[in-house]
N, C-alpha and C positions, 0 to 999 in steps of 0.2 A: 634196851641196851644191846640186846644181840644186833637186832638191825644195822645198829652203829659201827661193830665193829666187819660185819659183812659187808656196808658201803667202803669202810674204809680199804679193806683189801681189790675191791672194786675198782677203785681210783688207785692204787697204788699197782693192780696189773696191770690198768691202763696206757697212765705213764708210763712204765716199762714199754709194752707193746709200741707206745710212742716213739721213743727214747731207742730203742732196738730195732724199730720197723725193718731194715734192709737187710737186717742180720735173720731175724726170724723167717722171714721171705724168703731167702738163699735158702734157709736150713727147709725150710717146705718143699721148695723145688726139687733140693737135692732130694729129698724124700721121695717125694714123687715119681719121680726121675730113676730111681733104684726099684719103684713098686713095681713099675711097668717093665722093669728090666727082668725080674721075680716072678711077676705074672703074667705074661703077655697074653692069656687066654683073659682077662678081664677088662682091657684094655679097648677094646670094643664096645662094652658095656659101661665105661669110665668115658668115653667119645658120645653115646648115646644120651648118659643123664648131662654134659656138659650141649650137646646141643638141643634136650628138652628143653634146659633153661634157658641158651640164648633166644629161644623161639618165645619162651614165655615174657622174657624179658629183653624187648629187641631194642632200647633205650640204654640200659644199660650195655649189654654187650656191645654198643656203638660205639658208645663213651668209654668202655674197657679198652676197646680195638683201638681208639683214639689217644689215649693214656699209654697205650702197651709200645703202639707205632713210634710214637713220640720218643718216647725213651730208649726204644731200640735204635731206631734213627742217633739220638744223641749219642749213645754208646758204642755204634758202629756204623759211624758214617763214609767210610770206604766199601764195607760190605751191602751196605744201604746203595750205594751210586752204582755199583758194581749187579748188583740186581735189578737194579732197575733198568739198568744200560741195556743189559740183556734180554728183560722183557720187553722194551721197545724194539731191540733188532726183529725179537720174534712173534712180535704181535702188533705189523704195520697197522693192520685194517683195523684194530681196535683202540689202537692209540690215538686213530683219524677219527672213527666212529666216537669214542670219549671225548676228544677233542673240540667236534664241530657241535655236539651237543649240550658241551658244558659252558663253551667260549662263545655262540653263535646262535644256539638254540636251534640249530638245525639238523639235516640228517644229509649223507652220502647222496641219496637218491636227489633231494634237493639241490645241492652242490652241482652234483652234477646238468642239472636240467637247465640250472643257471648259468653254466658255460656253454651249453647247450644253445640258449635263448641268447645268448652273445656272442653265436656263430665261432665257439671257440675262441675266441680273442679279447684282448685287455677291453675292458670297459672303457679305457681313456685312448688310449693309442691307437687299439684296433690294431696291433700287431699278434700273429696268433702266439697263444697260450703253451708253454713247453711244458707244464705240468710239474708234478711233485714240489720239489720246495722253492720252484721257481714260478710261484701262482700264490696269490695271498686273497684272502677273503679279505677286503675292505669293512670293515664296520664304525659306527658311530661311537666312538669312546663316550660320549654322554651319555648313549641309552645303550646300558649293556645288553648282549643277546639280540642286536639290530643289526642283520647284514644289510650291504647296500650293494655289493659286486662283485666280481674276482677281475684282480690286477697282477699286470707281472708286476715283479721286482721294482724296475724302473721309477713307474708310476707312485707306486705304494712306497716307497719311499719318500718319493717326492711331495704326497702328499701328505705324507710326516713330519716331516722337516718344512711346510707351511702352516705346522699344526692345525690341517682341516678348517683354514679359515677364507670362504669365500672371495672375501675382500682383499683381504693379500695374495692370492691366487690371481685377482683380475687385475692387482695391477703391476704383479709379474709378467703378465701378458700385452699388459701395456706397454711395462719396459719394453719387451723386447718389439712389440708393435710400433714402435717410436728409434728404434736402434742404440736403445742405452741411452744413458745421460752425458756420456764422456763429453766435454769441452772439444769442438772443433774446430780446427781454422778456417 
């Protein structure tokens, strides 16, 4: 009988905890949040056991990071774009480095070697390369993480707006190979 009535209060803090979640949460922060302001000599030691555990638990703490981000993001999404804006004004080289690696599978050193190996210049045009955000890595949209070249602007465009298809490319070239279709007298 005891058992029974210890399940019951069981399920019914539960519930509560459920039913309250956002409020209990606040009320812990602010706790928290007022310890460290009371102790700042343990505060150190409160950083320490929080990063034994992300180390023991590097799955969760991902998922935490992912869950925290998220919500932060929803909650301040001015403050969110406004950080961010800033990190990329001041961290070019890592933004390219994250970029080429995540988008391309590649690295800087690479990138470079392949404009390099194309005397500087468009892969298609062969007009030289002005760099930064007017050079685009060409890649295969079906196999992600497969570069094929770097292209200006131009190009790379143009090869978008023919959706990468062989066949309509050659007989763009025919058009114009032929002088258009227009009707002539």
């Amino acid at each position: 009988m005891a058992g029974k009535v210890n399940d019951g209060f069981k399920d019914r803090f539960a519930r509560h905890r459920a039913k309250h979640r956002e409020k209990i949460n606040a009320n812990a922060r602010e706790r928290a949040r007022k310890k460290r302001i009371e102790h700042p000599e343990l505060v150190p030691i409160w950083n320490e056991k929080v990063q034994k555990w992300r180390d023991d638990n590097p799955e969760k703490a991902k998922e935490s990071d992912r869950i925290g981000g998220a919500k932060y993001r929803e909650a301040n999404p001015e403050k969110w774009r406004t950080k961010n804006r800033k990190w990329y004004a001041e961290n070019p080289e890592k933004r390219l480095i994250s970029r080429l690696k995540s988008k391309f599978g590649t690295t800087v050193e690479i990138l470079n070697e392949q404009i390099r190996l194309q005397g500087n210049a468009c892969a298609i045009c062969q007009k030289p390369l002005r760099g930064g955000r007017f050079q685009h890595i060409d890649h295969d949209h079906d196999k992600p993480g497969t570069a094929r070249g770097v292209l200006c602007t131009g190009c790379n465009t143009a090869l978008g707006k023919f959706g990468d298809d062989p066949d309509l490319l050659e007989r763009a070239a025919e058009y114009i190979r032929n002088g258009g279709c227009w009707h002539k007298k």
